[in-house]
C-alpha positions as CSV (number, residue, x, y, z in Angstrom):
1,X,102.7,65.0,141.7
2,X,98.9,65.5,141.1
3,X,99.0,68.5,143.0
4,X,101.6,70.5,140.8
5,X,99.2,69.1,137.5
6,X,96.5,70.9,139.8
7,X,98.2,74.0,140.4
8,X,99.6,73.8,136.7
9,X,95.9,73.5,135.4
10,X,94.9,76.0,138.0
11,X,97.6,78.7,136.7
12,X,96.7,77.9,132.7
13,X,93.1,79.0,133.6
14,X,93.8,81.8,135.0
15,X,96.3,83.1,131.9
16,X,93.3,82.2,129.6
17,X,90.5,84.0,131.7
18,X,93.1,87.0,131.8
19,X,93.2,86.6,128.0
20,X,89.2,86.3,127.5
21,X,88.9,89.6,129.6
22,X,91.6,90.9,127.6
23,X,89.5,90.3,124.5
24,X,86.7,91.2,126.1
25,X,87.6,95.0,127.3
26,X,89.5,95.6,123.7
27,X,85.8,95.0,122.3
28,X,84.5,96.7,124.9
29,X,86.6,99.8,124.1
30,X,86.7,99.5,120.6
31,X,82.6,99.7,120.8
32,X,83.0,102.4,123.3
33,X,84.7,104.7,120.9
34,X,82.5,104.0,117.9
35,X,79.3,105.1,119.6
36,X,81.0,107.8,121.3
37,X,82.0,108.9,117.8
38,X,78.5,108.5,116.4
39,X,76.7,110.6,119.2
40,X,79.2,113.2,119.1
41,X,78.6,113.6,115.0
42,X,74.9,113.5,115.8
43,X,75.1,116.2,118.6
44,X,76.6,118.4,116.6
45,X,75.3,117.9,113.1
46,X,71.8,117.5,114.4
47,X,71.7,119.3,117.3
48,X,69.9,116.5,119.5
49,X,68.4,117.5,123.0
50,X,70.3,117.2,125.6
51,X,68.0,113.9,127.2
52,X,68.4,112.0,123.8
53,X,72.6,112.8,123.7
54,X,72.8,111.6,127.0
55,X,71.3,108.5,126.5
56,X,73.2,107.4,123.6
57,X,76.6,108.4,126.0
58,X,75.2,106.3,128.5
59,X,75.1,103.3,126.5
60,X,78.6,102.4,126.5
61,X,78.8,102.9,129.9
62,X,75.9,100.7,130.6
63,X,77.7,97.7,128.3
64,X,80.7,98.2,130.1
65,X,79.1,97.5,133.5
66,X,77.0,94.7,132.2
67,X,79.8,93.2,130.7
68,X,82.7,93.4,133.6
69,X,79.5,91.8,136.4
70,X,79.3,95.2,137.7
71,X,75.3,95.7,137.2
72,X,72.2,93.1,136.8
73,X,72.2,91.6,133.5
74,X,68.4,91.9,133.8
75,X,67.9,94.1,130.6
76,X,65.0,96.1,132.9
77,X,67.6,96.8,135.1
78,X,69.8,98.8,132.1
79,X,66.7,100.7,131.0
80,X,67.1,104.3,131.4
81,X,63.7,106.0,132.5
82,X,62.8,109.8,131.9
83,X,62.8,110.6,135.8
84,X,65.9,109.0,136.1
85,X,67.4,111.4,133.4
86,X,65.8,114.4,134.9
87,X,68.0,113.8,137.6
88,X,70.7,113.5,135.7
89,X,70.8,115.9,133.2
90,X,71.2,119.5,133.9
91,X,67.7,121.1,133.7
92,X,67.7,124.4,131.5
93,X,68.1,127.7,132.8
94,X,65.1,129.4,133.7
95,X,64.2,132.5,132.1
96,X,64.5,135.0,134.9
97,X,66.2,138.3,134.5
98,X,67.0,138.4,138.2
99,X,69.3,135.4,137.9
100,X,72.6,136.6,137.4
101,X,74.5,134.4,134.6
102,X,77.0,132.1,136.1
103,X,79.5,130.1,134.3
104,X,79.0,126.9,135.3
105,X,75.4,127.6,133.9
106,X,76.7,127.9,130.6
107,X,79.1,124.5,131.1
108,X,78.4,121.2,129.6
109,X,76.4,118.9,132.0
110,X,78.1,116.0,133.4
111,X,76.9,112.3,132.9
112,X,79.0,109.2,134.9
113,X,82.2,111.0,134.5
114,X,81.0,111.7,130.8
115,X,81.4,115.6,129.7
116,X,78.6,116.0,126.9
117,X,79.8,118.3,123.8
118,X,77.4,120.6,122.9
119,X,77.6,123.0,120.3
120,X,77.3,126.9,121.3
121,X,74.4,128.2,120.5
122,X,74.0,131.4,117.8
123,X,72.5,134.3,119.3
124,X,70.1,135.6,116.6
125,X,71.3,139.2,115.4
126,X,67.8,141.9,116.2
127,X,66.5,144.8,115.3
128,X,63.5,146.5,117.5
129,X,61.4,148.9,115.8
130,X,59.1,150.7,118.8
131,X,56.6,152.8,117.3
132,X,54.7,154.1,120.1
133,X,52.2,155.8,119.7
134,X,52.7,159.4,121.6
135,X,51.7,159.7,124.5
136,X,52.6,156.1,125.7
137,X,55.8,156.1,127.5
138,X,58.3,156.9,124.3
139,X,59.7,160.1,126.2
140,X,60.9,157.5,128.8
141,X,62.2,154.5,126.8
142,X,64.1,157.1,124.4
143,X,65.3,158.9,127.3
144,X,66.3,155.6,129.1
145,X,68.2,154.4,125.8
146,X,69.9,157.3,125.1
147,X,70.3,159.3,128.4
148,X,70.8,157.1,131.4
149,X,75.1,156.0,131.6
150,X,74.1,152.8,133.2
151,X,72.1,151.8,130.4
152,X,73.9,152.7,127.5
153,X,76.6,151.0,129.2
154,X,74.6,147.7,129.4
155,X,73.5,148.1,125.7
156,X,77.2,147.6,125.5
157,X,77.4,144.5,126.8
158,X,74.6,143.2,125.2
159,X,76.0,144.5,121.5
160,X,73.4,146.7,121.2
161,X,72.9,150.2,120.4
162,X,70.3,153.0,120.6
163,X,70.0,154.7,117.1
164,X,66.4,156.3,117.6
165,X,65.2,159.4,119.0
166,X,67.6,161.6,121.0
167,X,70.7,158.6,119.9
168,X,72.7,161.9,119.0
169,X,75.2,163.0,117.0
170,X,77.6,160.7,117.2
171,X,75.3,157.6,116.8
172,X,72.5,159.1,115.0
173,X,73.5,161.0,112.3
174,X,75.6,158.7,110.4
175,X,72.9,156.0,111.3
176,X,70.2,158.2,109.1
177,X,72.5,159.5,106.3
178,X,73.4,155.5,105.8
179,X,69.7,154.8,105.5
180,X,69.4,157.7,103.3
181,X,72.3,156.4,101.3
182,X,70.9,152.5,101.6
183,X,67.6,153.6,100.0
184,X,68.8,155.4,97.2
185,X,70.5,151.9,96.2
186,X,67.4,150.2,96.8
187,X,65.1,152.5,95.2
188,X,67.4,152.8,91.7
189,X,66.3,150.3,89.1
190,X,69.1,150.5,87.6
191,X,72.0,149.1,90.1
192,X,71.9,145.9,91.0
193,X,71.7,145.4,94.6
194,X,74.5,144.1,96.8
195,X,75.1,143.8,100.3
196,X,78.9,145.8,99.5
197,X,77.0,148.6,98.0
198,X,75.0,148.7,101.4
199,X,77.8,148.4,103.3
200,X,79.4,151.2,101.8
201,X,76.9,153.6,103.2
202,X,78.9,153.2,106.1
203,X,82.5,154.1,105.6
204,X,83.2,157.7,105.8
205,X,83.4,158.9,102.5
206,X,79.8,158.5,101.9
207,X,78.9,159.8,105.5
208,X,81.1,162.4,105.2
209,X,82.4,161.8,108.6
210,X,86.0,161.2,110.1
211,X,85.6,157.7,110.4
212,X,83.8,154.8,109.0
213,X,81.2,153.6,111.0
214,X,80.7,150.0,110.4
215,X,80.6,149.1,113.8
216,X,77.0,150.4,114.1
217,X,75.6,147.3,111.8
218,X,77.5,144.8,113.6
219,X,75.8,145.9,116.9
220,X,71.7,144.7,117.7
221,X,69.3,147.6,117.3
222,X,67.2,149.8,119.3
223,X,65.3,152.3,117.0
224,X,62.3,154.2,118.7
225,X,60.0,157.0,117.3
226,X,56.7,157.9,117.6
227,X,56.5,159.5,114.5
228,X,55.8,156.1,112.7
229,X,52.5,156.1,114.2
230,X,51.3,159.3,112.6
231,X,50.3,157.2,109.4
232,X,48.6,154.0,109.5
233,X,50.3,152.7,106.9
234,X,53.5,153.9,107.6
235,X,54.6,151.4,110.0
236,X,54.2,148.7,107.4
237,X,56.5,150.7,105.1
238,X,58.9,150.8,107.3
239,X,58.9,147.1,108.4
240,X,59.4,146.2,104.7
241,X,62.1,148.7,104.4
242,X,64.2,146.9,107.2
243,X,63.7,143.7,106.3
244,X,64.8,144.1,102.5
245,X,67.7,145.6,103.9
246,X,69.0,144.5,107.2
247,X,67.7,141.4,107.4
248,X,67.9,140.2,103.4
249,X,71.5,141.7,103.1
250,X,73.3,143.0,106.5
251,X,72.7,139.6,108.3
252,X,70.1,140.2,110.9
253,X,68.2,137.4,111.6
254,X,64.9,139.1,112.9
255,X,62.9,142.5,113.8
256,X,60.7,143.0,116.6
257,X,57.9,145.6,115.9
258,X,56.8,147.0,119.2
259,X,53.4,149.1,120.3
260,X,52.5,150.0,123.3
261,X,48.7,150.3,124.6
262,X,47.6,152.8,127.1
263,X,43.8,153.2,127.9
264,X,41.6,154.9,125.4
265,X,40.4,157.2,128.5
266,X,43.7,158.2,129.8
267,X,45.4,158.0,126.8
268,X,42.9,161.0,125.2
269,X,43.3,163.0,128.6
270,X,47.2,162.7,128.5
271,X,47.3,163.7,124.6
272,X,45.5,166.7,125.5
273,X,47.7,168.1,128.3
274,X,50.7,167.7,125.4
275,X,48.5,169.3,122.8
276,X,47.9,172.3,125.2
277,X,51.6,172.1,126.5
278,X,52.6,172.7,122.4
279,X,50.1,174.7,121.6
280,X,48.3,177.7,123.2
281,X,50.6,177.3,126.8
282,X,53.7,178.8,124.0
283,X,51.5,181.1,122.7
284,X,52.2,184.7,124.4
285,X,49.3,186.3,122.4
286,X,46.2,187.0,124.2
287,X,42.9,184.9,122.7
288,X,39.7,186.9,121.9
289,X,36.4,186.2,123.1
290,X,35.6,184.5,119.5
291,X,38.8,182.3,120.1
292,X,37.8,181.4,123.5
293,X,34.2,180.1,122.5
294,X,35.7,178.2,119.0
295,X,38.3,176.9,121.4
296,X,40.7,177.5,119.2
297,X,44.4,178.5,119.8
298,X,45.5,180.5,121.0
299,X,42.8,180.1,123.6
300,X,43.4,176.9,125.5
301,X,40.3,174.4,124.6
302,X,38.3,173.1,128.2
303,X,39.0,169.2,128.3
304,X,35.5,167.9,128.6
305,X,34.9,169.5,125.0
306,X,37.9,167.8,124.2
307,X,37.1,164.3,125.1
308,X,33.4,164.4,123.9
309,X,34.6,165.4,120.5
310,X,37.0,161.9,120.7
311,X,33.9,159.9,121.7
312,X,31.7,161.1,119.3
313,X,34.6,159.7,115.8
314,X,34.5,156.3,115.2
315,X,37.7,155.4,115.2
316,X,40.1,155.1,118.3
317,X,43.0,157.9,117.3
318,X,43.3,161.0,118.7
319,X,42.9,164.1,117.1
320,X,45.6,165.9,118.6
321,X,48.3,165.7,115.5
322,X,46.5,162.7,114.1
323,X,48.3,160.3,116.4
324,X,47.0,156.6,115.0
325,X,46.6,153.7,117.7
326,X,47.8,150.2,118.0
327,X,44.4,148.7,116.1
328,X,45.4,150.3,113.1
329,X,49.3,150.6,113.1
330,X,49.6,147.3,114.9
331,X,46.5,145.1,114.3
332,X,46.2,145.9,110.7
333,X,50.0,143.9,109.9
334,X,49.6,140.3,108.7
335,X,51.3,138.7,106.0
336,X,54.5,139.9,107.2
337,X,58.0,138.8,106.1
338,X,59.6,136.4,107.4
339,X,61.5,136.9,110.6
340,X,58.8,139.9,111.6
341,X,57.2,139.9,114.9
342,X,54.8,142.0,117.1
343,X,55.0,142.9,120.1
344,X,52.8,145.1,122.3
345,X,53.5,146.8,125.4
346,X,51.1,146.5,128.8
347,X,53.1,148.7,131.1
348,X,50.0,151.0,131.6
349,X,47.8,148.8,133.0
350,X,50.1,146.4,135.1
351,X,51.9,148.9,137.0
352,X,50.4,148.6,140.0
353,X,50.8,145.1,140.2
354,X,54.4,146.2,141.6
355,X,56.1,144.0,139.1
356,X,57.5,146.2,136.5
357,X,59.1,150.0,137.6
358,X,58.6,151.3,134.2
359,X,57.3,150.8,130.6
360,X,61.5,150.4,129.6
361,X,62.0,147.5,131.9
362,X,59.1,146.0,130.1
363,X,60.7,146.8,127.0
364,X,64.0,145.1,127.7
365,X,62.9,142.1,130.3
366,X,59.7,140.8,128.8
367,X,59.7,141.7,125.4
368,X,63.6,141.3,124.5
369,X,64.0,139.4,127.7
370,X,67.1,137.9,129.3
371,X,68.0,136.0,125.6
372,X,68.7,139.0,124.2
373,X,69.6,142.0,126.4
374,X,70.3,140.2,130.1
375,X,72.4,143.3,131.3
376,X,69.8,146.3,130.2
377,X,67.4,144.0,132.0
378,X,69.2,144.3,135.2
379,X,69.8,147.9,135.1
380,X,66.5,148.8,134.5
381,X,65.4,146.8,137.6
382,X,68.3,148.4,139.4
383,X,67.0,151.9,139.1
384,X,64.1,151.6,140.9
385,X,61.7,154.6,140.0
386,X,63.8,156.8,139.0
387,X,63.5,156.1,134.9
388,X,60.2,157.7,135.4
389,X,61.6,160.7,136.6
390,X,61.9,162.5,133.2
391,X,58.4,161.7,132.1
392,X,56.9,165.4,131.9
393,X,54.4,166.9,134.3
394,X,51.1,167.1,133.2
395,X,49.5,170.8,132.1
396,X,46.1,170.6,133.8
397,X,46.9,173.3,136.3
398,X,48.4,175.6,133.8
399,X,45.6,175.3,131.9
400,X,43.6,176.1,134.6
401,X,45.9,179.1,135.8
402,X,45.3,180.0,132.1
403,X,41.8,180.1,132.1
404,X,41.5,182.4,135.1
405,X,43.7,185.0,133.6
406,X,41.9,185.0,130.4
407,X,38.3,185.2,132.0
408,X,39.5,188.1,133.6
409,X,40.3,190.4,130.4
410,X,38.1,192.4,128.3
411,X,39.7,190.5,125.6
412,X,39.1,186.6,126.3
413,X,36.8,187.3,129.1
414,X,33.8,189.3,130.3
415,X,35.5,191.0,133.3
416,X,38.6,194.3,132.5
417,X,40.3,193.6,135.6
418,X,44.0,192.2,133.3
419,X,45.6,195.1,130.8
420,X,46.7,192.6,128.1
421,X,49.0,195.3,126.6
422,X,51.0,195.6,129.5
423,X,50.9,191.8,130.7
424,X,53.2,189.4,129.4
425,X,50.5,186.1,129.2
426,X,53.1,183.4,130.0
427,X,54.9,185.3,133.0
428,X,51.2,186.2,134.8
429,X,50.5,182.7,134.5
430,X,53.6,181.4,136.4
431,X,53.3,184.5,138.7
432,X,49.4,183.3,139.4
433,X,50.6,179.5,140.2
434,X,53.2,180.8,142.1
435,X,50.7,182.7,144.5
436,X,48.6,179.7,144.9
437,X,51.4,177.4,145.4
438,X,52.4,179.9,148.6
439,X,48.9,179.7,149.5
440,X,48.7,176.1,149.9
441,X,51.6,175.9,151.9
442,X,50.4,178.3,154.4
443,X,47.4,176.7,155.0
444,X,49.2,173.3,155.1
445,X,46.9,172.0,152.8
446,X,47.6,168.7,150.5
447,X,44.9,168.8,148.7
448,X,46.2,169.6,144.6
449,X,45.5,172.7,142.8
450,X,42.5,171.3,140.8
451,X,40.8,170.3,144.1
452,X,41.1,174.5,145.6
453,X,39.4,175.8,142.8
454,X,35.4,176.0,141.9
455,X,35.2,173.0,138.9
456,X,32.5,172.3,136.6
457,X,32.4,168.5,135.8
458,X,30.4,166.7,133.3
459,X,27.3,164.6,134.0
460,X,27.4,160.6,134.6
461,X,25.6,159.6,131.7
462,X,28.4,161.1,129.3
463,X,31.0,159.7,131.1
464,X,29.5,156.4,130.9
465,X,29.8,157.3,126.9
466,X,33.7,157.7,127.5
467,X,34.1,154.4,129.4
468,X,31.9,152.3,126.9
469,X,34.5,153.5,124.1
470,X,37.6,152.9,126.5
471,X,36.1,149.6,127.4
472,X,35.1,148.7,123.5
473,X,39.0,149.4,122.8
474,X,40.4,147.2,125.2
475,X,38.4,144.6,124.3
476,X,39.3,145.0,120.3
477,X,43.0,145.4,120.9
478,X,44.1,142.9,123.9
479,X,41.0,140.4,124.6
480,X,42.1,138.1,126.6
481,X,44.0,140.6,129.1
482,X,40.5,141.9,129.1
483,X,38.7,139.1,130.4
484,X,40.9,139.1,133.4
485,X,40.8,140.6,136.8
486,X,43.3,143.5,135.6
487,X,40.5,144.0,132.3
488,X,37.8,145.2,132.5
489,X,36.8,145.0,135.9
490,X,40.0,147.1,136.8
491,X,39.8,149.6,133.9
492,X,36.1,150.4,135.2
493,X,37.5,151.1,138.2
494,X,40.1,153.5,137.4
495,X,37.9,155.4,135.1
496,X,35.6,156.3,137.9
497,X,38.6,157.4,140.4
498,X,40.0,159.4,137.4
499,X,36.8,161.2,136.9
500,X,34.9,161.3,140.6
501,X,38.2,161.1,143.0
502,X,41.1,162.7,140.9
503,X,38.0,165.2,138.5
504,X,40.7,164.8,135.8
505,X,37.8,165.8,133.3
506,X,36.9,168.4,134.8
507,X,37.3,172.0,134.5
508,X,37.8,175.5,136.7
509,X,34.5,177.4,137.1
510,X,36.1,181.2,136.3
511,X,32.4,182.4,137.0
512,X,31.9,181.0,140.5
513,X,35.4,182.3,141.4
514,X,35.1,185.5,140.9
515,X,31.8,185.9,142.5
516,X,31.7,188.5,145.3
517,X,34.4,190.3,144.0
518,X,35.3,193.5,141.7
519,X,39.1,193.1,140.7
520,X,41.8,190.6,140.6
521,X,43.7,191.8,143.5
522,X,40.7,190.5,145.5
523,X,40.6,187.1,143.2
524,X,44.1,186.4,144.6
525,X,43.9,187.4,148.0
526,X,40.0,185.8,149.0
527,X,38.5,183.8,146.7
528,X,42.1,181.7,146.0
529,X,42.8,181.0,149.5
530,X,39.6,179.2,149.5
531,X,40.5,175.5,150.1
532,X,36.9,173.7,149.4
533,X,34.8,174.4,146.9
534,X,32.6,171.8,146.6
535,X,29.3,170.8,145.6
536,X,31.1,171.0,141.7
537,X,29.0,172.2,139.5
538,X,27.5,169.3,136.5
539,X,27.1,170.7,133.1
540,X,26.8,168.7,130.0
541,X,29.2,168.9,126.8
């Protein structure tokens, strides 16, 4: 008898300890969905980090287990520690254009069979403004943008679009008659402003085109020209300009403004070689003696004379079309509106670090980087070197062809071995680089043409004047790359194996050529198959 009491008592407290843990988990659970509901609100509506979500998930789990005698009800022991969530929570993605983008990257991270929520992030709509200047590695990015298929094709993918120079036809005309169109709005006091009357640049009634093309402002932009650098103030014109349209009423949310820098030294040198390549290497009319010794067009002007007059101004642009550098398109910009920034370009002096196989994988990997244009990014790094293949040759040995032909008329020169009535200027110059070419390969020299021929150079102490100003605008424009190993120490280096090694500022001596000799037939057949000419001869600007 007492023993069925004690198995009657025995079974009683087992149906009321069911019941207490019955109570129990529905408190447990309710409590479990109220704070689950709370941090879901505040994930969303206030967008907390990842590390702070996860701990307010946690916590019902933690109650659970503390309640059911799963866990230590030492409260230390529930304490969750940063390293511990470290561990836990999925660590971001880092920003590295190699790393393809997988999916499970972009999944929610997982937390004791939790699945944190997080809200999609808004990719902010852009527009990039590169403004060069010349003579810094536009050709290439425009050419990159608008020429290479597997680029345009990852623009695509990215949403974005090249509407600068050389976008064409079918991108960039309608792109500048709707500018065109957008400004007239802007500019005329009396319309009111709205972002439909913008918009309606675009259809095809106002572009006159087949189709409307809307699609262009939905897209991210890529606008480059150079030409915005040929005014100091008109870069800031034109970031206003984009920002009380685009941004204030077509929903972009920022613009990049992009430079590039290129040093002062080289940059000069290389402006030269395009001035010469425009200039008096079109011109078919012979120069007179008078033009040669103005060096004035069309007579080609020596490069030393050229530089000198550059280190002699004050201010860092070059002369050659006015082109205005970064310190005064770029450094002069403050105050700017409000989702403006400035970026500048280093692809000049870091290339030999290996890193970077042109100035338009900087352009899309580091300065847009993988946030923005992921896929570009990759396909620049997948070319290799061969974006750089469309950058043009330099001049110099035109020039220098040039020069030989001219001294060697009555007209330019002092010698009347060249009938300029009957020689076409352009075709004897090609003719005369021709020769030398075939005389370089039969001697199975490797030498380059400006090493085969007599040069006069200029003297140390002026070319220490040309380095000081390089130096000064280094320093003025990018300090702190300056004080590094790649600054200044670096940039003295390649000035001196630009003007000792490579004698890129130097000249052809037409006088010691034609020494020995009385006519040009004897010019081309002894005194260019000369392959070593030095000593050069040192004469000051």
């Amino acid at each position: 008898h007492r023993s069925k009491h004690i198995i009657h008592d025995t079974k009683f407290a087992s149906q009321k300890s069911k019941q207490t843990q019955t109570r129990h988990l529905k408190r447990a659970c309710g409590l479990f969905a109220v704070i689950g509901g709370v941090s879901f609100l505040l994930a969303v509506h206030f967008r907390l980090s990842p590390a702070l979500t996860s701990v307010v998930n946690l916590a019902p789990t933690l109650y659970l287990k503390d309640t059911f005698g799963q866990t230590s009800t030492n409260q230390a022991d529930t304490q969750i520690k940063t390293e511990e969530l470290s561990t836990v929570v999925k660590e971001p993605v880092p920003n590295n254009a190699d790393t393809p983008i997988q999916t499970d990257e972009l999944s929610a991270p997982k937390l004791s069979g939790l699945t944190i929520i997080e809200p999609p992030r808004k990719k902010n709509k852009f527009y990039v403004l590169h403004i060069g200047p010349s003579k810094t590695g536009t050709s290439t990015i425009q050419h990159d943008s608008s020429k290479n298929p597997r680029i345009q094709e990852a623009l695509k993918k990215d949403n974005a679009v090249n509407l600068g120079f050389n976008a064409g036809v079918h991108n960039g005309q309608p792109f500048l008659l709707a500018n065109k169109c957008m400004d007239r709005i802007m500019n005329n006091t009396n319309t009111n402003t709205t972002k439909q009357l913008l918009i309606d640049c675009w259809s095809k009634e106002k572009l006159g085109f087949k189709t409307d093309r809307f699609d262009l402002i939905e897209k991210n932009i890529v606008f480059s020209f150079e030409g915005l650098s040929y005014k100091k103030d008109k870069p800031r014109k034109e970031i206003q300009r984009i920002h009380d349209i685009y941004i204030k009423y077509l929903g972009y949310d920022e613009l990049i403004v992009v430079g590039a820098y290129r040093r002062y030294a080289e940059w000069i040198a290389s402006a030269y070689k395009e001035c010469t390549r425009q200039t008096c290497l079109t011109r078919t009319d012979w120069p007179t003696l008078r033009d040669v010794k103005r060096a004035r067009v069309p007579a080609c002007k020596n490069i030393w004379k050229h530089m000198m007059d550059h280190v002699h101004e004050t201010h860092y642009n070059s002369l050659t079309r006015e082109y205005h550098n970064i310190d005064e398109t770029l450094g002069t910009l403050s105050n700017l509106p409000s989702g403006v920034s400035v970026k500048t370009l280093t692809y000049f002096v870091r290339q030999s670090q290996g890193y970077l196989n042109s100035i338009t994988t900087e352009l899309y990997c580091e300065v847009l980087g993988r946030e923005r244009t992921p896929e570009t990014c990759r396909a620049c790094k997948d070319m290799g070197k061969e974006s750089q293949d469309n950058i043009r040759k330099g001049s110099v040995d035109m020039i220098a062809y040039d020069h030989i032909l001219v001294a060697a008329t009555a007209k330019g020169g002092n010698r009347d071995w060249i009938n300029t009535n009957h020689t076409e200027r352009i075709a004897a110059r090609n003719e005369l680089a021709n020769h030398h070419e075939a005389l370089q390969t039969k001697n199975a020299t490797k030498a380059g043409t400006m090493m085969r021929l007599p040069l006069v150079c200029p003297p140390t102490n002026e070319l220490e004047e040309l380095l000081n100003k390089s130096l000064a605008f280094e320093q003025k424009v990018i300090p702190k790359f300056y004080n590094t190993p790649l600054g200044k120490d670096a940039h003295t280096h390649q000035f001196w194996e630009m003007a000792i090694k490579n004698k890129a500022f130097c000249r052809v001596d037409t006088d010691r050529l034609f020494e020995t000799v009385s006519s040009f037939e004897q010019v081309l057949e002894q005194r260019l198959a000369i392959d070593e000419w030095e000593p050069d001869k040192i004469e000051a600007y």
